[in-house]
C-alpha positions as CSV (number, residue, x, y, z in Angstrom):
1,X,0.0,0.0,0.0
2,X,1.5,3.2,-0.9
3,X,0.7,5.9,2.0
4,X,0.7,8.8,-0.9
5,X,-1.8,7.1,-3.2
6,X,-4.2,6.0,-0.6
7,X,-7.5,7.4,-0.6
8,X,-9.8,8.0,2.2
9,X,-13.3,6.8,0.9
10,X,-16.9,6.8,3.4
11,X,-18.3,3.7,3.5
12,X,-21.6,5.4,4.8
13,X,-24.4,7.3,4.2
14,X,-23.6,11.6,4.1
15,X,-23.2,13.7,7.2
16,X,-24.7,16.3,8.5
17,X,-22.3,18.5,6.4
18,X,-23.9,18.0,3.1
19,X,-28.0,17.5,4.6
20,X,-27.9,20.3,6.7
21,X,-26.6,23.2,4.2
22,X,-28.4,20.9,1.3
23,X,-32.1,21.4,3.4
24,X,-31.3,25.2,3.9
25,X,-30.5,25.8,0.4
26,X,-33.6,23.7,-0.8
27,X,-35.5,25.3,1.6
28,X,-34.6,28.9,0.3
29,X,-35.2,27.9,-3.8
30,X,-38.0,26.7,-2.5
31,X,-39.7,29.5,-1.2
32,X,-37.9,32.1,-3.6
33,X,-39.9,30.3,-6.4
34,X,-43.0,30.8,-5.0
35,X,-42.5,33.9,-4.0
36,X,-41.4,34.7,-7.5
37,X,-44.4,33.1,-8.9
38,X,-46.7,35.0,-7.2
39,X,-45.1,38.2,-8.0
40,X,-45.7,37.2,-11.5
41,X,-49.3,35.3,-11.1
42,X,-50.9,36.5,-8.0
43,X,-51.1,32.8,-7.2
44,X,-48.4,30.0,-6.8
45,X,-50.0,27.7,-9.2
46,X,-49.6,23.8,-9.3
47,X,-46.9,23.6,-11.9
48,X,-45.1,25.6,-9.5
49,X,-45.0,23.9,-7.1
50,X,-44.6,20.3,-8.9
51,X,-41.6,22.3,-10.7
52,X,-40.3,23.0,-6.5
53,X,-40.6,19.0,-6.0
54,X,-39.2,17.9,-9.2
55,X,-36.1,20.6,-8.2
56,X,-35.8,19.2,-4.9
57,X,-35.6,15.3,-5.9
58,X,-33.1,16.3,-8.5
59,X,-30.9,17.9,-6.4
60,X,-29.9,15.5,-4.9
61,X,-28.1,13.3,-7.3
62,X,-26.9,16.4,-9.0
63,X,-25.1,17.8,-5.9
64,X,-23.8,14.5,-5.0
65,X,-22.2,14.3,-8.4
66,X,-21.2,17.5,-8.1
67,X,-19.4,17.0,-5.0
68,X,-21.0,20.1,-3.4
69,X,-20.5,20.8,0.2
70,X,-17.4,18.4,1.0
71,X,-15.5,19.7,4.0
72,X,-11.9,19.9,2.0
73,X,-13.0,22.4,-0.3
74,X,-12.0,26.0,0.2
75,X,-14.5,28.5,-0.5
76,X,-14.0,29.4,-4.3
77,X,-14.0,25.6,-5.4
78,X,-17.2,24.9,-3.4
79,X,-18.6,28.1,-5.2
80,X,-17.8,26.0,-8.7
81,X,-19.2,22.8,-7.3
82,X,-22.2,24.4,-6.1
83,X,-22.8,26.3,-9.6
84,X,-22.4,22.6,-11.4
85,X,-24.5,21.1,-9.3
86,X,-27.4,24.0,-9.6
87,X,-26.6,24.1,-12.9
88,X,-27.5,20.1,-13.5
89,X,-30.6,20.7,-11.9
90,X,-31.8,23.1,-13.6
91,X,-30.5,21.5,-16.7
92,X,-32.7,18.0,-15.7
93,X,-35.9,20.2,-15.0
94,X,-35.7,21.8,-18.5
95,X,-35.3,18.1,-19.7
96,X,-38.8,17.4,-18.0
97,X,-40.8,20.2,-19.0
98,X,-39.3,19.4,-22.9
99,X,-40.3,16.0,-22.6
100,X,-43.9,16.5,-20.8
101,X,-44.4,19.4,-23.2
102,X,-45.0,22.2,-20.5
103,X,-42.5,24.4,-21.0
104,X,-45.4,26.8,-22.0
105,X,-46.5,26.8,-18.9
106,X,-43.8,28.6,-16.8
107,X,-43.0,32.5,-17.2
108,X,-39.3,32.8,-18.9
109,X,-38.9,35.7,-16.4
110,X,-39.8,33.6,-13.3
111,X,-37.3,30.9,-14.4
112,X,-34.3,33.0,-15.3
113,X,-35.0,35.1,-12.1
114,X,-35.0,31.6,-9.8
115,X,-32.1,30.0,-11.9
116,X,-30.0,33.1,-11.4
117,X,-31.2,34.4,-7.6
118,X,-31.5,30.6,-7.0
119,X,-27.5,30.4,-7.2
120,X,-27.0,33.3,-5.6
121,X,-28.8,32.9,-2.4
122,X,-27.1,29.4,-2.2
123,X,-23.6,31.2,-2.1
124,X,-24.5,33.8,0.2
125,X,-26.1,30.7,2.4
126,X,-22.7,28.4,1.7
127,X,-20.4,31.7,3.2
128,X,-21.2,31.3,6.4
129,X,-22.1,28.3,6.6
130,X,-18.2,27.0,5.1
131,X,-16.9,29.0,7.5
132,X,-18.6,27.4,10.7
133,X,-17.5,23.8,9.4
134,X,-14.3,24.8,9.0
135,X,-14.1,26.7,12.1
136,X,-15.7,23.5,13.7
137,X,-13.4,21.0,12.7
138,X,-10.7,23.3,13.5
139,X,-11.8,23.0,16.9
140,X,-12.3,19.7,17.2
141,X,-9.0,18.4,15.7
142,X,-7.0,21.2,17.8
143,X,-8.1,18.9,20.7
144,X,-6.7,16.0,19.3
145,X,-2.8,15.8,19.9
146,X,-1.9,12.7,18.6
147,X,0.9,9.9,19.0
148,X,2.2,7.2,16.7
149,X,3.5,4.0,18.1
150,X,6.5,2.9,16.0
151,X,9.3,4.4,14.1
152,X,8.9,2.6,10.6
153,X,8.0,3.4,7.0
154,X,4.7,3.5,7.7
155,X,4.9,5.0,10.9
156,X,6.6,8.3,9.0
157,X,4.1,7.7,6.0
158,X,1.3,8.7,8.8
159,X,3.4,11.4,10.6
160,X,3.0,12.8,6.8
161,X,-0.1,12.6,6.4
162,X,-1.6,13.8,9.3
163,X,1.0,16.8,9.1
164,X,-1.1,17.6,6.5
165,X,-4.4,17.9,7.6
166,X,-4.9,21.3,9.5
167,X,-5.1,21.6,13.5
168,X,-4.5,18.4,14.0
169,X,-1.4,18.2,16.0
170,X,1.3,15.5,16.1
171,X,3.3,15.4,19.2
172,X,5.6,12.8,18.1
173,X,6.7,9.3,17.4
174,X,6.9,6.5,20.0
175,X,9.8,4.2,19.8
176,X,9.8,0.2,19.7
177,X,13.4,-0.1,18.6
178,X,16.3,1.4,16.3
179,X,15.3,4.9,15.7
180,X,18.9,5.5,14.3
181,X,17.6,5.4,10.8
182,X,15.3,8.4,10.8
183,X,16.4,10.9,8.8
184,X,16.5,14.8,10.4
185,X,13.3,15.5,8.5
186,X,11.6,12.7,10.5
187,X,9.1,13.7,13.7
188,X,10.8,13.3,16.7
189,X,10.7,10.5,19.5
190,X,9.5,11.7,22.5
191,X,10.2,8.1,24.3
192,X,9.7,4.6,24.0
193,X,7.1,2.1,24.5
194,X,7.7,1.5,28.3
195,X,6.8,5.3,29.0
196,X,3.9,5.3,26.9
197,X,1.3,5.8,29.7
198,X,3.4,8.1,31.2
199,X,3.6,10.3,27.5
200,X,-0.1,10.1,27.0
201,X,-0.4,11.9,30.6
202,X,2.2,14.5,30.0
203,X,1.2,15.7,26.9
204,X,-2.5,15.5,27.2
205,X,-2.8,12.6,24.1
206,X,-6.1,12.1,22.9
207,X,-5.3,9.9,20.0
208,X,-2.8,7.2,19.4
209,X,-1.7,5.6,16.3
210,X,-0.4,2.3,16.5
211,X,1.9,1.3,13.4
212,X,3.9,-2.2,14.3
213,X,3.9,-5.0,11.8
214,X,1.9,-7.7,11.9
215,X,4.4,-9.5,13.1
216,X,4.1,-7.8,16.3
217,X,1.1,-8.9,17.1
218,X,1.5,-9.8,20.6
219,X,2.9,-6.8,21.6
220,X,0.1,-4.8,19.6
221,X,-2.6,-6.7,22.0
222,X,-0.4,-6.3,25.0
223,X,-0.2,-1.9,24.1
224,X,-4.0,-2.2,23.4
225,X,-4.9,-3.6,26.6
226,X,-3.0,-1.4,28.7
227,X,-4.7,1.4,27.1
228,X,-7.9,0.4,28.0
229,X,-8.4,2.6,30.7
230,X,-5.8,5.6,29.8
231,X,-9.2,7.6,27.8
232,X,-7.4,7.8,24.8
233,X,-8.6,6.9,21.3
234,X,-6.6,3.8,19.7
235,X,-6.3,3.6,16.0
236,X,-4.6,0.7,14.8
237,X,-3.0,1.0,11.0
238,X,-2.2,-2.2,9.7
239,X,1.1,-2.4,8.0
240,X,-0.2,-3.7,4.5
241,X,2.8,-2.0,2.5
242,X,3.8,-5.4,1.1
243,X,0.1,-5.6,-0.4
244,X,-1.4,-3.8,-3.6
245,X,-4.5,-2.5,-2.8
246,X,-7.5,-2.2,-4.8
247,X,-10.9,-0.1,-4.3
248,X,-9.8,-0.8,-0.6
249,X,-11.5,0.0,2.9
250,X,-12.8,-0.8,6.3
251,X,-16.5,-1.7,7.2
252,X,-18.2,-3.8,9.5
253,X,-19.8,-6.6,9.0
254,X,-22.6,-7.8,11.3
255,X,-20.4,-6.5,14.4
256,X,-16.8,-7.8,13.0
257,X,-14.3,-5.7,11.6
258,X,-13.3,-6.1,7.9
259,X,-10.2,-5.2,5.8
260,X,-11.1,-5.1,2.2
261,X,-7.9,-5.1,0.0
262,X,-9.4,-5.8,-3.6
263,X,-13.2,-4.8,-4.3
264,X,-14.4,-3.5,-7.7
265,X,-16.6,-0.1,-7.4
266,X,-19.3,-1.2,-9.4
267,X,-19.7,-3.7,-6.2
268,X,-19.1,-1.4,-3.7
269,X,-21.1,1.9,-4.4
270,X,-23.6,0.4,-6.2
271,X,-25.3,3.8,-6.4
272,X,-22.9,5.4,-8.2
273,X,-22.1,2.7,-10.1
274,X,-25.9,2.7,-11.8
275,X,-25.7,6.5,-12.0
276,X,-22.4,6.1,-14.0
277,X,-23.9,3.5,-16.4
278,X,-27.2,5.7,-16.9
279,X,-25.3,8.8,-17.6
280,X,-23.0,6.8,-19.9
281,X,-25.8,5.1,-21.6
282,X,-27.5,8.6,-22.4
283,X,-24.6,10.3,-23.8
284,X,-23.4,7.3,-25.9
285,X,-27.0,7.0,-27.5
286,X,-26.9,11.2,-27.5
287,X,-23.7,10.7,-29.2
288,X,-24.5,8.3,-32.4
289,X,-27.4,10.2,-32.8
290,X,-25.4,13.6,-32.9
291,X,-22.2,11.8,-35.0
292,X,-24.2,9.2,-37.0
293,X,-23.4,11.6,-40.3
294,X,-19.4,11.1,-39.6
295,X,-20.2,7.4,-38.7
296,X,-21.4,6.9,-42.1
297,X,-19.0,8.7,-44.0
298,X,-16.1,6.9,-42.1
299,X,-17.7,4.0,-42.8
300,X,-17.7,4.9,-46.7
301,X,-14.3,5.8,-46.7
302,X,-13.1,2.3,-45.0
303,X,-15.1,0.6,-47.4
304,X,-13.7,2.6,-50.6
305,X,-10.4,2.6,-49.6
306,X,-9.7,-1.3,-49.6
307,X,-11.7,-4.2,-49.4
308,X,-12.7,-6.0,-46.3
309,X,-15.6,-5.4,-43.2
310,X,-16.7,-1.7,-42.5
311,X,-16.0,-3.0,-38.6
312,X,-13.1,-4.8,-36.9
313,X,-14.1,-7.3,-33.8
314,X,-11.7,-8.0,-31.9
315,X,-12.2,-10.2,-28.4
316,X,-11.0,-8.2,-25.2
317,X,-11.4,-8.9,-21.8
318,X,-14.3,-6.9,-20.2
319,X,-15.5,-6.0,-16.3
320,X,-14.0,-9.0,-14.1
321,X,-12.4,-10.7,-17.0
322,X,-15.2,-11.6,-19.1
323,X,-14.3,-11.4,-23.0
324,X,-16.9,-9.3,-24.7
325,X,-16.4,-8.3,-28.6
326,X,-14.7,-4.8,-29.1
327,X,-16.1,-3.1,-32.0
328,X,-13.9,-0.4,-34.2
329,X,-14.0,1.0,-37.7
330,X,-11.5,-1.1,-39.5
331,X,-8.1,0.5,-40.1
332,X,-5.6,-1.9,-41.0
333,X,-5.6,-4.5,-44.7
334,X,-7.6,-7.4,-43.7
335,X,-4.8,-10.2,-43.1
336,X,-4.2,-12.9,-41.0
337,X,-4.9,-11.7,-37.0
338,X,-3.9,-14.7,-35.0
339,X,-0.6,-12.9,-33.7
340,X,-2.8,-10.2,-32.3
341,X,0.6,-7.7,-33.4
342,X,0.6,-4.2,-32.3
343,X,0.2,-1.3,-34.4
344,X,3.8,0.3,-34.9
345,X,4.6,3.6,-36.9
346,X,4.7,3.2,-40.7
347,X,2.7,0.1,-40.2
348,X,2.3,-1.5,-43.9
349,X,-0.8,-2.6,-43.1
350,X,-2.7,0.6,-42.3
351,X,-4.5,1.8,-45.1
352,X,-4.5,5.2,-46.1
353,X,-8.0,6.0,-44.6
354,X,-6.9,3.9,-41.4
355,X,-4.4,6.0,-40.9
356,X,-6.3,9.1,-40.6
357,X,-8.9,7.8,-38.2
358,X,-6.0,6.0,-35.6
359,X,-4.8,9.5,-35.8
360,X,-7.9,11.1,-34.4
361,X,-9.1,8.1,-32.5
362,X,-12.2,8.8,-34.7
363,X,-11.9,4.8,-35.1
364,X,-13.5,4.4,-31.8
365,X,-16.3,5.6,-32.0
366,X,-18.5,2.2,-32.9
367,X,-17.2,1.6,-29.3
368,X,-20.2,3.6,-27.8
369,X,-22.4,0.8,-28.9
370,X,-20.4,-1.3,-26.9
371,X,-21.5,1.4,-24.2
372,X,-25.1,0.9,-25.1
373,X,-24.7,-2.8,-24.4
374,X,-23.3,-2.5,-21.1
375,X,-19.7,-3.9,-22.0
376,X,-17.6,-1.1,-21.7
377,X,-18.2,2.6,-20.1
378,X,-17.1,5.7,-21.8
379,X,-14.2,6.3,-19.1
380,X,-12.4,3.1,-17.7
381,X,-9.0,1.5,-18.6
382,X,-9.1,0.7,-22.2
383,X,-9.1,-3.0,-23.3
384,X,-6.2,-4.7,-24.4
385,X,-6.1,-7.9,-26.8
386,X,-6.9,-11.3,-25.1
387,X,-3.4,-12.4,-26.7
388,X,-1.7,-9.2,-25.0
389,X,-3.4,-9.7,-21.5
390,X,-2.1,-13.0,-21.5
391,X,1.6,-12.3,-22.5
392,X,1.6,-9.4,-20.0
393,X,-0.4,-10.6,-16.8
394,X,2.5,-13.2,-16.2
395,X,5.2,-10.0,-16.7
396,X,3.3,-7.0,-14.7
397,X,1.8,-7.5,-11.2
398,X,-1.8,-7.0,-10.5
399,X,-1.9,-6.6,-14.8
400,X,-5.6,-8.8,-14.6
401,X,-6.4,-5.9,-11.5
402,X,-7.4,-3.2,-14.1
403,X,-10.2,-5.8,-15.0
404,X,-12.2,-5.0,-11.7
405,X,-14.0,-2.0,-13.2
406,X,-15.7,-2.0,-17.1
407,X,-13.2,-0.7,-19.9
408,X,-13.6,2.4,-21.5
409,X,-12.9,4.4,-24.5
410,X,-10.5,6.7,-22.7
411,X,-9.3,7.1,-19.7
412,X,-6.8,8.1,-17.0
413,X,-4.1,6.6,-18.6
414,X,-4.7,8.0,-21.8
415,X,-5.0,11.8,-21.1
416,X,-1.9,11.1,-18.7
417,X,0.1,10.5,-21.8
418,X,-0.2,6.9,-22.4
419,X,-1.4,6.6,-25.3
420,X,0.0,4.4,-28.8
421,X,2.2,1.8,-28.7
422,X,3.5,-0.3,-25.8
423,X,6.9,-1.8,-27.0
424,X,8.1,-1.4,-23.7
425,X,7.5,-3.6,-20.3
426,X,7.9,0.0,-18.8
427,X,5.1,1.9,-21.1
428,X,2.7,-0.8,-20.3
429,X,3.5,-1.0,-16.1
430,X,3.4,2.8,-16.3
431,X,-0.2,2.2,-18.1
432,X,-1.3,0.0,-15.6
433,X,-0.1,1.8,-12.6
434,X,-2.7,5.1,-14.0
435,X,-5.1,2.2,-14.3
436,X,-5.6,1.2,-10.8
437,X,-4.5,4.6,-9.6
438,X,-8.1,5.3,-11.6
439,X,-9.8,2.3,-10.0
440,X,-8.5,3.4,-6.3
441,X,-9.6,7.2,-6.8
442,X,-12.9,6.2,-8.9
443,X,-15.8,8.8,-8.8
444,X,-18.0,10.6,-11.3
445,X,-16.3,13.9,-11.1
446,X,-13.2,12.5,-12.3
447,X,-14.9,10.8,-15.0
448,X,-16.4,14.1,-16.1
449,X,-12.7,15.7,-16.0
450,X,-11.1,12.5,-18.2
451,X,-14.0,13.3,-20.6
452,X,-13.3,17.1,-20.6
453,X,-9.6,16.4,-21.0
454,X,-9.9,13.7,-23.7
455,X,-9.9,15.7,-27.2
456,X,-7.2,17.9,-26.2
457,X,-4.7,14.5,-26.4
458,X,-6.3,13.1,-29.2
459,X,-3.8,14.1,-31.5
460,X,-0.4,12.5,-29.8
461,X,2.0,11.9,-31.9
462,X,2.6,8.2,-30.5
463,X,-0.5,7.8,-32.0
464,X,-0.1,5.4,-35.3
């Protein structure tokens, strides 16, 4: 596990952080629309208000997507989430009154003078209300002077971490052996295990990290128990350094503790998971709909340009291995496959017209009907040959990992620069390292921001 890639992720339903600002700020679009409606009317009629409910409901996953109200933000990015979030709302309720034909019924003046008064009231709401949480947790982790038991890699990986999370002070590191390693950079010792009661006491600890190995394990129960009545809160952090980690994280499970070190998202936030494959869905169908004019003509040119299918198949492996069918607009001469033979620059068997569309990745694009079936997502690590997987899962560690979420037609990897040809063991470890680093930081935000990103590196020039 690598301390400086590890991400914190809840397990649990949202705090009072995000419902308590959410209900003001409902509660004030709310009653500004009806107050705006009867300005206008005289009367809040019933559309109104079934426009207020609709607005309400919608919010919801629209702020959750948008990651408004998270603690970590400073003030300017929560302003931008909380315009994106308003902003899809709005967005989804003109989507309603389109489709149920009653966009007649609203004043335009009403509903530009909500959408734009809506926002603004929210902000002047999120001021203060930012300020108290952060002024809050300021004061509650100011009261939490911590200790770490041990001196180790992972005992200084914490002391990091926790250096960087405001007020929350570290008094120092607690010895249980050789501290004549540590560099001058390193926190210091304040003493060793024998004096840790007598530390905890002196310095007023109300937290303490315990870091040993696993192969401490009788001394970790023999701290533990002693600190049973010292009111100080224990937080044991498993040395898993030797492990790679996947999607990981600690729940409970009918009253017993569990570690999990390898769990796919789409099994684990469920939610979010079906929100990602709806979204996805939408656009992809959106998307032939809008492109099916340059689908056809591409699909003229490959069939001009040299004999052979308008579509190349090609077996990949899918969500948790499963090989699904890949679909692309053929690029290459039709010839004999079974080599499965990476593309390489001034590749004779590109045709002209092949070339062009590699190029622009505009070959791709039958891939969104591999969307529509459900076998691949528009953001996820894209799917390698059956033939490659197999030569490099024996070559690359955790290579069959990047499996545990659905392929996608870009991705991480690719707006981070690896895109083309892997000739190299190194390109494709470096490919698969983005991968999981994906899978471990998953969410619908970043997906937006790989889609934002993605035609600004679609003309690489390692691209052939």
């Amino acid at each position: 596990m690598d301390l400086s890639l590890s991400i914190n992720r809840s397990t649990g339903l949202k705090g009072l952080t995000f419902w308590g600002q959410w209900a003001l700020a409902q509660g004030f679009v709310v009653t500004l629309l009806f107050i705006l409606a009867e300005q206008h009317t005289g009367t809040v009629a019933f559309y109104y208000r079934m426009c207020a409910t609709l607005a309400v409901l919608a919010s919801v996953p629209a702020y959750t997507f948008s990651g408004v109200y998270r603690k970590r933000d400073n003030y300017l990015t929560g302003l931008g989430r909380l315009f994106m979030g308003w902003s899809m709302t709005m967005a989804a309720l003109a989507c309603i009154a389109f489709v149920c034909q009653a966009d007649e019924l609203f004043s335009r003046q009403v509903i530009l003078s909500w959408a734009v008064y809506g926002f603004l009231g929210q902000a002047f709401l999120y001021a203060p209300l930012h300020a108290f949480s952060k002024y809050y947790q300021r004061s509650r982790k100011s009261e939490h002077k911590t200790l770490i038991v041990g001196t180790g890699e992972l005992a200084l990986g914490l002391a990091k971490k926790l250096s960087q999370l405001e007020n929350l002070p570290l008094v120092g590191l607690v010895s249980n052996g050789d501290v004549s390693v540590l560099g001058s950079d390193a926190p210091r010792v304040v003493g060793d295990q024998e004096q840790l009661l007598e530390l905890i006491e002196a310095h007023d600890i109300r937290r303490l990290y315990i870091t040993l190995p696993l192969s401490e394990a009788a001394k970790i129960e023999a701290i533990y128990g002693d600190l049973l009545g010292a009111n100080v809160d224990v937080v044991w952090v498993p040395d898993l350094n030797s492990l790679t980690l996947l999607n990981h994280s600690v729940k409970v499970v009918d009253g017993l503790p569990a570690i999990y070190l390898n769990e796919s998202p789409l099994t684990s936030r469920p939610t979010a998971a079906l929100s990602k494959s709806l979204v996805e869905k939408t656009v992809a169908f959106l998307a032939i709909i809008a492109l099916s004019p340059i689908l056809l003509i591409i699909a003229l040119a490959v069939k001009i340009n040299s004999p052979g299918p308008v579509f190349f198949k090609q077996d990949r492996h899918g969500w948790n291995g499963k090989v699904i069918k890949v679909w692309k607009f053929r690029s290459m001469r039709v010839h004999d496959d079974r080599d499965v033979k990476q593309a390489s620059r001034n590749d004779s068997r590109i045709t002209a017209v092949g070339r062009f569309i590699r190029r622009t990745s505009l070959d791709e694009l039958p891939q969104l009907f591999n969307v529509l079936q459900g076998h691949m997502a528009l953001v996820g690590p894209r799917p390698h040959a059956v033939a490659h997987n197999n030569y490099y899962s024996g070559k690359i560690l955790a290579y069959m990992a990047r499996h545990r979420i659905k392929p996608g037609i870009t991705g991480l990897a690719q707006i981070s620069g690896c895109r083309g040809e892997t000739d190299t063991i190194d390109k494709m470890q470096k490919r698969v390292e983005i991968d999981l680093q994906y899978i471990n930081s998953w969410s619908l935000w970043l997906d937006l921001k790989i889609l934002v990103k993605t035609p600004f590196t679609l003309l690489s020039k390692d691209i052939y």
